[in-house]
VOPAGU-2260 file (C-alpha; in pm, 1 decimal, decimal comma):
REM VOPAGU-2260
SITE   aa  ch    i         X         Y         Z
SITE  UNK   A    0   10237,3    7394,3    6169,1
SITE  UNK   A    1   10082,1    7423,5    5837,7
SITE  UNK   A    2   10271,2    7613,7    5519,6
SITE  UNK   A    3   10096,9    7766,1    5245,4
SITE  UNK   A    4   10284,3    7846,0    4933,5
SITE  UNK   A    5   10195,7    8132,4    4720,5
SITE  UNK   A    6   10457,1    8126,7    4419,7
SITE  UNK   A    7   10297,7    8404,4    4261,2
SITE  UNK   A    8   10124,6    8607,8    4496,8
SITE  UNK   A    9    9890,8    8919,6    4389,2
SITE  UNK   A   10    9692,9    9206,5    4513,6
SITE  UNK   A   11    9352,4    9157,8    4362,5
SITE  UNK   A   12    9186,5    9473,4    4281,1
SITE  UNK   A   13    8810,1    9413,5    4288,6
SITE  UNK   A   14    8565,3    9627,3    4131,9
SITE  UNK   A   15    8193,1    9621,4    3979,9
SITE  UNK   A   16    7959,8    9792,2    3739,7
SITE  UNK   A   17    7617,4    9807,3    3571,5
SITE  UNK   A   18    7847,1    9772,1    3216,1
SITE  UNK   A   19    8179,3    9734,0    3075,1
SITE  UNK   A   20    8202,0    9939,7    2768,0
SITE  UNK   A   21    8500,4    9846,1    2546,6
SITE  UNK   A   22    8654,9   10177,5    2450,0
SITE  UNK   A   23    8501,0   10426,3    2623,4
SITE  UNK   A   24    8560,0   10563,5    3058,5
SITE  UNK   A   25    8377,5   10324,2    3271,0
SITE  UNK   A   26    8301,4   10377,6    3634,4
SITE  UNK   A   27    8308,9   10148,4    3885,0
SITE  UNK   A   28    7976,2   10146,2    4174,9
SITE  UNK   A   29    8225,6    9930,0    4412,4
SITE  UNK   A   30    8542,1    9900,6    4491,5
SITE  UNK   A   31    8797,5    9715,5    4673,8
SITE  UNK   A   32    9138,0    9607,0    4737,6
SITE  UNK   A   33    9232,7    9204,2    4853,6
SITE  UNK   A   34    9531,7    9080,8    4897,4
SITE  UNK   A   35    9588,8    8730,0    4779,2
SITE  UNK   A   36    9702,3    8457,9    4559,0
SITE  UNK   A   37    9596,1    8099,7    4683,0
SITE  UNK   A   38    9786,0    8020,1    4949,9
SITE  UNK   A   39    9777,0    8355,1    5059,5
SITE  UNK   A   40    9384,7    8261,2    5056,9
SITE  UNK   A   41    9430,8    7950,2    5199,6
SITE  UNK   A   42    9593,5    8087,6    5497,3
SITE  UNK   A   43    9368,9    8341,7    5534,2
SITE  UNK   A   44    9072,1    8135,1    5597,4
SITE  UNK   A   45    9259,5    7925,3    5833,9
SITE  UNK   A   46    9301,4    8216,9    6024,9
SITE  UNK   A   47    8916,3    8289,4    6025,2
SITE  UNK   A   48    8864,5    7950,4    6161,9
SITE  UNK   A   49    9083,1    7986,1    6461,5
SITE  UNK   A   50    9386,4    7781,5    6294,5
SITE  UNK   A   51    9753,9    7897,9    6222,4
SITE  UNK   A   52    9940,8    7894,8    5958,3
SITE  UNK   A   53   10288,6    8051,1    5775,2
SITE  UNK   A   54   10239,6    8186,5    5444,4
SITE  UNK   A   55   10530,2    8145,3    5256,6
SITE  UNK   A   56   10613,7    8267,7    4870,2
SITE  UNK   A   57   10811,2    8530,6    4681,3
SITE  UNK   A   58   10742,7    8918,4    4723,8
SITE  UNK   A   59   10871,1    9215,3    4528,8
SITE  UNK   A   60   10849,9    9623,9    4537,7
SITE  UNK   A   61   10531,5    9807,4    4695,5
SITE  UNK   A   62   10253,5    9592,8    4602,5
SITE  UNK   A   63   10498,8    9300,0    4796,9
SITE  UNK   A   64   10480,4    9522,9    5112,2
SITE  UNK   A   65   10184,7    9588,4    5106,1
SITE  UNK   A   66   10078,8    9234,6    5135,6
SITE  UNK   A   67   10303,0    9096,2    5350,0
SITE  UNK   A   68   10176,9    9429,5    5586,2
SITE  UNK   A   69    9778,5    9317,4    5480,8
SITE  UNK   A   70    9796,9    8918,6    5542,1
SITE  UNK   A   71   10010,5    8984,4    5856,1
SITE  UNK   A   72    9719,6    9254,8    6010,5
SITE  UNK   A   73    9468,2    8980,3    5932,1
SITE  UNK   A   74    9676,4    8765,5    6204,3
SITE  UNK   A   75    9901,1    8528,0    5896,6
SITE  UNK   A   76   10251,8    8452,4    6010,3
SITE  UNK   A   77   10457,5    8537,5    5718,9
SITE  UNK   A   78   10782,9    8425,1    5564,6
SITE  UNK   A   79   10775,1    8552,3    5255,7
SITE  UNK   A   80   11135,9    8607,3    5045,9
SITE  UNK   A   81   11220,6    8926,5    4862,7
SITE  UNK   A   82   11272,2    8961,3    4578,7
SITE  UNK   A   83   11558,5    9202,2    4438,2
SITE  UNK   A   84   11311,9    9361,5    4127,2
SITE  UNK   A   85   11025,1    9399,5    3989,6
SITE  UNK   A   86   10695,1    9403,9    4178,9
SITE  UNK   A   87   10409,2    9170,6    4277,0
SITE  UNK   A   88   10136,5    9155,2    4026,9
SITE  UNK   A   89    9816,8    9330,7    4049,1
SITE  UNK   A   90    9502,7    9117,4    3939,3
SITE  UNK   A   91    9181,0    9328,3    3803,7
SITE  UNK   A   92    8865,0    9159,2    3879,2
SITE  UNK   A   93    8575,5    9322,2    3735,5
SITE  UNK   A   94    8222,3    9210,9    3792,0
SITE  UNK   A   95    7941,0    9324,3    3544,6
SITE  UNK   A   96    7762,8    9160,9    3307,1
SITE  UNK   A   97    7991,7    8868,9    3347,5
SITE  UNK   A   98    8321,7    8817,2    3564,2
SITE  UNK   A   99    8614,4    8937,8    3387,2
SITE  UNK   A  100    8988,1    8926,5    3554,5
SITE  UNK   A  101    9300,0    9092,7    3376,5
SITE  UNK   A  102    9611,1    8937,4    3576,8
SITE  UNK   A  103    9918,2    9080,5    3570,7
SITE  UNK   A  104   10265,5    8796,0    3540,3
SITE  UNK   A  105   10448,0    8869,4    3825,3
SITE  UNK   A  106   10826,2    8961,2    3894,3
SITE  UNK   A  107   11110,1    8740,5    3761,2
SITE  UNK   A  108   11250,0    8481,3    4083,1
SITE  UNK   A  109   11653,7    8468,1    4075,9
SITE  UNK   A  110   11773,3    8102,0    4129,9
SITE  UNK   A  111   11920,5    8230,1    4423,1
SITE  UNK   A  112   11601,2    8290,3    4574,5
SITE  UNK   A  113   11444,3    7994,3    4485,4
SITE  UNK   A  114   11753,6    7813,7    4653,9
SITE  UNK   A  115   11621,6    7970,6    4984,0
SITE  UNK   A  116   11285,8    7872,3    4915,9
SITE  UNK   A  117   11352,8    7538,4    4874,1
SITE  UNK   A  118   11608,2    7562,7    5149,7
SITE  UNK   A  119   11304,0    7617,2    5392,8
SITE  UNK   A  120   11120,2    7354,7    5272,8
SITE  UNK   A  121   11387,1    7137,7    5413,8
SITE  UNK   A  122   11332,3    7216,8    5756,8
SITE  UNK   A  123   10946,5    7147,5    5759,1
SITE  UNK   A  124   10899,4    6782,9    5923,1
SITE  UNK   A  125   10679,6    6520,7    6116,9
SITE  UNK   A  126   10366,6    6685,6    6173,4
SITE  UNK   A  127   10369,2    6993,6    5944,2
SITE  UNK   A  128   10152,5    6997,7    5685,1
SITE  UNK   A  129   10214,6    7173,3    5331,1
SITE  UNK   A  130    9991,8    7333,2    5116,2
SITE  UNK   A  131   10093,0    7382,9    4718,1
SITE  UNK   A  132    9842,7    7588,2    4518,2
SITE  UNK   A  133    9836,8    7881,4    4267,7
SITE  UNK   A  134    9997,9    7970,7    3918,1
SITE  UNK   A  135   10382,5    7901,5    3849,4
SITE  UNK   A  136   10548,9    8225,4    3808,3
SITE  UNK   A  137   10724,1    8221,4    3373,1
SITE  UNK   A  138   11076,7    8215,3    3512,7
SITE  UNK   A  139   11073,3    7925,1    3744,2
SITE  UNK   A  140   11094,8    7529,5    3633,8
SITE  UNK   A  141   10762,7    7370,0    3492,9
SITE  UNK   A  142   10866,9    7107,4    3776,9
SITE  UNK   A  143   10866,9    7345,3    4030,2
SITE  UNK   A  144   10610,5    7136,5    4181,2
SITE  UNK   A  145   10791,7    6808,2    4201,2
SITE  UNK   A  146   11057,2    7025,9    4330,5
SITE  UNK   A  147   10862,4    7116,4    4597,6
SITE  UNK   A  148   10755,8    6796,8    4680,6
SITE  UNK   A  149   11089,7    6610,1    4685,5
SITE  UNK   A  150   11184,4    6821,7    4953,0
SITE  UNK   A  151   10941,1    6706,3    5182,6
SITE  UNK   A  152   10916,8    6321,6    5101,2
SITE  UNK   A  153   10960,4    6074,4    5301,6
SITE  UNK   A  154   11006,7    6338,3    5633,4
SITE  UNK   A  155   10608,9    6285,5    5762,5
SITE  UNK   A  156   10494,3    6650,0    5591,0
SITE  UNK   A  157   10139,6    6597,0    5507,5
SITE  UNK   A  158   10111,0    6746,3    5145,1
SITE  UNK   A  159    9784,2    6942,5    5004,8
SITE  UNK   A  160    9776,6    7024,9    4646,2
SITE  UNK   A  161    9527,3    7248,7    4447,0
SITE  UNK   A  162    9656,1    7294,1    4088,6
SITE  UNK   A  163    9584,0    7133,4    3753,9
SITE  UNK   A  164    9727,0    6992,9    3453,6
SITE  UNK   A  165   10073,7    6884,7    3434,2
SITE  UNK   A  166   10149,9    7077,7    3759,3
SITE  UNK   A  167    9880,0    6834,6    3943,2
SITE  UNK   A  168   10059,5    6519,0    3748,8
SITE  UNK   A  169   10382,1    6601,2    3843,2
SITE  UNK   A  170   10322,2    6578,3    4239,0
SITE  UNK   A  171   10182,2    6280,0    4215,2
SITE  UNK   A  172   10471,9    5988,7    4200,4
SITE  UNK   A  173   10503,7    6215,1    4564,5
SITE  UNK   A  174   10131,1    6034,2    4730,2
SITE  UNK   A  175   10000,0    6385,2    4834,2
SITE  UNK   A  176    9797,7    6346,0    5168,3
SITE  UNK   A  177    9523,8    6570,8    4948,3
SITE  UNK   A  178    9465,1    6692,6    4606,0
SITE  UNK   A  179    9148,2    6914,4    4510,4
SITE  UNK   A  180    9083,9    6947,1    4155,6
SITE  UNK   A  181    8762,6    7112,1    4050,7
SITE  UNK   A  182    8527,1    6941,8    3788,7
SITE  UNK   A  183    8694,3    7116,9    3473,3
SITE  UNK   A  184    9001,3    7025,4    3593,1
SITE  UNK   A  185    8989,6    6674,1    3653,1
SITE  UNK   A  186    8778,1    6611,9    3289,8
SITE  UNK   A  187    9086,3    6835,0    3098,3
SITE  UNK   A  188    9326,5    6635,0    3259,7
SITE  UNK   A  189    9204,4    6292,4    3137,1
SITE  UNK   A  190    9049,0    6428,2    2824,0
SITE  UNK   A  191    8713,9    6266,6    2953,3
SITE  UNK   A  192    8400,8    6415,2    3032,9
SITE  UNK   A  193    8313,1    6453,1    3440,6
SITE  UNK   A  194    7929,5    6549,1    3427,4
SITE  UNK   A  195    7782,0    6311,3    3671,2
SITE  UNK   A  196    7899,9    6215,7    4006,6
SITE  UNK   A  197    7987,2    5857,9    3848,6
SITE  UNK   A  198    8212,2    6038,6    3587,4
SITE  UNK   A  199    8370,8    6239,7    3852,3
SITE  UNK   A  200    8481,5    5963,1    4100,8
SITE  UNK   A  201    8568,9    5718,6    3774,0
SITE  UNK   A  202    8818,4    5987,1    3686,1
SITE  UNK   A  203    8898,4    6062,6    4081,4
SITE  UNK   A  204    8976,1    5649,6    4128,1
SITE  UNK   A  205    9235,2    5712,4    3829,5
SITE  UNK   A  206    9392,4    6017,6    4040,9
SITE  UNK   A  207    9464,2    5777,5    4339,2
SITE  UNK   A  208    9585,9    5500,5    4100,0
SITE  UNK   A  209    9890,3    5741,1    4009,4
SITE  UNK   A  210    9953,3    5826,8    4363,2
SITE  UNK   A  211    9665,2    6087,2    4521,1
SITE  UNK   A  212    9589,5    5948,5    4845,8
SITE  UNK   A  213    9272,7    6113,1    4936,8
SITE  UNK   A  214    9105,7    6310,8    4635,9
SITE  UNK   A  215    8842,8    6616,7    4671,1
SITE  UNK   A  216    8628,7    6781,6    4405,6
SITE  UNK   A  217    8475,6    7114,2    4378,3
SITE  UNK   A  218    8168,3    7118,2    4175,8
SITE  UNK   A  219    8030,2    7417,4    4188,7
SITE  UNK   A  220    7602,4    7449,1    4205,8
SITE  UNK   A  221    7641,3    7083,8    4251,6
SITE  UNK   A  222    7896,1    7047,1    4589,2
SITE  UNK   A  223    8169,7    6852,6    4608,6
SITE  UNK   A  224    8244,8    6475,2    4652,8
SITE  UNK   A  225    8529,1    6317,1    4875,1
SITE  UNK   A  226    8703,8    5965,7    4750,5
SITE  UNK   A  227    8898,7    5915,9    5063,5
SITE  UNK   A  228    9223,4    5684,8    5029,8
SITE  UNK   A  229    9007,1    5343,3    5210,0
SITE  UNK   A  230    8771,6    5384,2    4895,2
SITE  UNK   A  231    8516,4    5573,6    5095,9
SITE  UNK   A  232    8258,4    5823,2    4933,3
SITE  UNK   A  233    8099,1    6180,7    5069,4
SITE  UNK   A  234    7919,0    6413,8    4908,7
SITE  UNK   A  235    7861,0    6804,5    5017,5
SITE  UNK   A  236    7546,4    6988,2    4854,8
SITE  UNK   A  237    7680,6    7332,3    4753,3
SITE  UNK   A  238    7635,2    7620,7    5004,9
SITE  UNK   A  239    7291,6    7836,7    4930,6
SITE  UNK   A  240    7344,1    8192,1    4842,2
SITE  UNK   A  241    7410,5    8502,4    4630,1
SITE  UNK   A  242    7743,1    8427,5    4467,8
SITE  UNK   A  243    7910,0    8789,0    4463,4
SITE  UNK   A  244    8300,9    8701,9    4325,6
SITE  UNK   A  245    8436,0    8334,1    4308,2
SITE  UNK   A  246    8775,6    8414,4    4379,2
SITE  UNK   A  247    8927,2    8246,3    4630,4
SITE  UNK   A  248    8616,5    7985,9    4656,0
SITE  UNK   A  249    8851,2    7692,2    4593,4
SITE  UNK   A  250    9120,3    7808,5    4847,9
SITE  UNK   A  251    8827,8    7878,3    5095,7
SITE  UNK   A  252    8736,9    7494,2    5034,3
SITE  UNK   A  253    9137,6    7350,5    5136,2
SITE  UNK   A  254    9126,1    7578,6    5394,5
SITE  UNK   A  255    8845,4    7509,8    5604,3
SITE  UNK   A  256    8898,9    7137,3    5544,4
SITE  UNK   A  257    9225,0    7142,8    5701,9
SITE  UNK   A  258    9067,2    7367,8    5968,5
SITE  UNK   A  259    8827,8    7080,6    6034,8
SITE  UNK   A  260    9112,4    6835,4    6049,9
SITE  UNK   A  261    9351,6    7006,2    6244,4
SITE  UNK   A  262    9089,2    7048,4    6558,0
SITE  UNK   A  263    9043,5    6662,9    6522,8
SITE  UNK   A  264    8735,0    6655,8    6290,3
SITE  UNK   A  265    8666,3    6336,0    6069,1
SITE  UNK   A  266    8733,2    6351,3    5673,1
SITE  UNK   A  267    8365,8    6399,5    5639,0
SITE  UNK   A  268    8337,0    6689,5    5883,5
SITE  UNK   A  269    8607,2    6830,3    5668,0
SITE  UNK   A  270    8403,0    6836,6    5352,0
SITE  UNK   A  271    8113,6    6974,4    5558,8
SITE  UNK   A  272    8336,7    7298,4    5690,4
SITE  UNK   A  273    8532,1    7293,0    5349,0
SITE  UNK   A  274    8235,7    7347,0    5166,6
SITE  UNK   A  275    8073,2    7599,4    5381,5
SITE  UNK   A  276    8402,4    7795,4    5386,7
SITE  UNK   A  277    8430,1    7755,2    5000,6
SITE  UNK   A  278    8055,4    7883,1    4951,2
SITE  UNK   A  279    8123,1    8168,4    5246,2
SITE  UNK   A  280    8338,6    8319,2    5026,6
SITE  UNK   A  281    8165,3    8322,4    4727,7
SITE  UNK   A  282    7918,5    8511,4    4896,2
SITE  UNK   A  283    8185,4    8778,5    4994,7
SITE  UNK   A  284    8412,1    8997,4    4859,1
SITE  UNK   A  285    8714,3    8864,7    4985,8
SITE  UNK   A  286    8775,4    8573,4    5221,1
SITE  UNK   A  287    8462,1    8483,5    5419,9
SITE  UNK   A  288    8505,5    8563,1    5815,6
SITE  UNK   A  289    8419,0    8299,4    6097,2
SITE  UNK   A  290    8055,8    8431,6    6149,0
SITE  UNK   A  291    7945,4    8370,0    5765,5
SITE  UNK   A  292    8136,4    7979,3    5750,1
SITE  UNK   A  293    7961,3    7882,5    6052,1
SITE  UNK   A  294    7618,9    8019,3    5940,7
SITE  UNK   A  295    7653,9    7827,6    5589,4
SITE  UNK   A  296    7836,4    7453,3    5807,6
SITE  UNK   A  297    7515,8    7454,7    6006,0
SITE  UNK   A  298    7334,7    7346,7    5718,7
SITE  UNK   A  299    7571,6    7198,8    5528,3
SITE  UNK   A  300    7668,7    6925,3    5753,3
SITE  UNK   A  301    7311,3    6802,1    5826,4
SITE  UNK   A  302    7325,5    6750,8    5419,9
SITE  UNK   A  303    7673,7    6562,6    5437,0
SITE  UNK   A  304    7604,2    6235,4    5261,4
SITE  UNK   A  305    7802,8    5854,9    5245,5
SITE  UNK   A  306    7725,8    5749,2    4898,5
């Protein structure tokens, strides 16, 4: 089975406009409600592409029923633990001129929750694979990550991690099976500059050298390359269309690639249905559904290169 871990789950409310006028009433042309947080996302495009998963994570108050209620509709197998108060945040994404987001900071997580959190973790074993993505919620550990990841080692989990920074560092001493930073992430993290695809797999190489096996990175306008763990390199040209809200692009990306490899697909037919589900949703508002992936992998995989 494949877990998806949402620390700090959110219900994303989605609007747009001609203009957003500092001071003054605005009013919105569209609007929309998504329930989310990346592995929430994650799981959610698994679903789309025929593939199960268990979304796990911390909930709280009305907007925390309401999205365990919403993910579990879509056909997402839920575990989520409740939280005793507070509520889950609510995100503000507002498209205008430019994207803007307002996110809210989420409830506070008792110890004795996270105890049971990390509790479950314990069970997962040969076979299961484990995604880690999203913010850290202010009250837990800043090595909530390595936390996670101890739990699993050595027990044949296969580990997927989308984060950045010293969150990304941390799970590394841990050999995650995956890790997918995007472009801006992987040149802040090394204080180096990733603007060609020899810059990105230089600083890619250096990911694996601490511990990544296989290492995937979103680019973008320009795709994404693959340095698998034999040395092996793939490149994906970015999905063609109207980008209408890019949240939940990156989770879109993990989650079709793991759809790909779950049904027995190669690491390069991964990249090829990873990047069509990452570019599906970025034409969408929400989560792309199995009709607008498959319409984008038709011509991204005849563009799937070997460099």
């Amino acid at each position: 089975m494949i877990y998806t871990v949402t620390l700090n789950p959110a219900v994303d409310y989605v609007i747009s406009l001609d203009r957003l006028s500092a001071g003054q009433i605005n009013r919105t042309q569209t609007e929309a409600v998504v329930f989310g947080g990346k592995g929430i996302n994650v799981s959610l495009m698994l679903k789309a592409l025929h593939t199960e998963s268990t979304a796990l994570g911390f909930v709280a108050g009305f907007t925390g029923e309401a999205i365990r209620a919403g993910v579990e509709a879509q056909g997402v197998y839920t575990e989520f633990i409740d939280l005793p108060s507070g509520f889950t945040r609510i995100n503000v994404k507002i498209h205008a001129e430019e994207e803007t987001e307002i996110n809210g900071n989420g409830p506070d997580i008792p110890q004795a929750q996270l105890d049971a959190f990390l509790a479950r973790l314990e069970q997962l074993g040969q076979g299961d694979t484990l995604v880690v993505s999203g913010s850290v919620p202010r009250t837990l550990p800043k090595n909530i990550y390595a936390q996670i990841a101890s739990r699993t080692e050595g027990k044949g989990v296969r580990l997927i991690v989308d984060a950045a920074g010293a969150l990304l560092q941390s799970v590394l001493p841990y050999h995650p099976f995956l890790v997918k930073p995007n472009r801006q992430e992987l040149a802040a993290l090394f204080g180096a500059s990733a603007e060609t695809d020899a810059d990105v797999l230089h600083l890619a190489a250096r990911l694996q050298e601490m511990g990544a096996q296989h290492v995937l990175v979103s680019m973008a306008g320009d795709g994404a390359l693959l340095l698998t763990a034999d040395g092996a390199v793939w490149k994906a040209p970015a999905a063609k269309g109207q980008i209408v809200n890019s949240v939940g692009a990156g989770d879109s990306m993990v989650g079709g690639f793991l759809a790909a490899l779950e049904h027995g697909g190669s690491l390069a037919e991964a990249l090829a249905l990873g990047t069509a589900a990452g570019g599906a949703t970025a034409f969408s508002v929400g989560i792309a559904d199995h009709d607008k992936v498959m319409a984008l992998h038709e011509t991204v995989k005849k563009e799937v290169q070997k460099l």
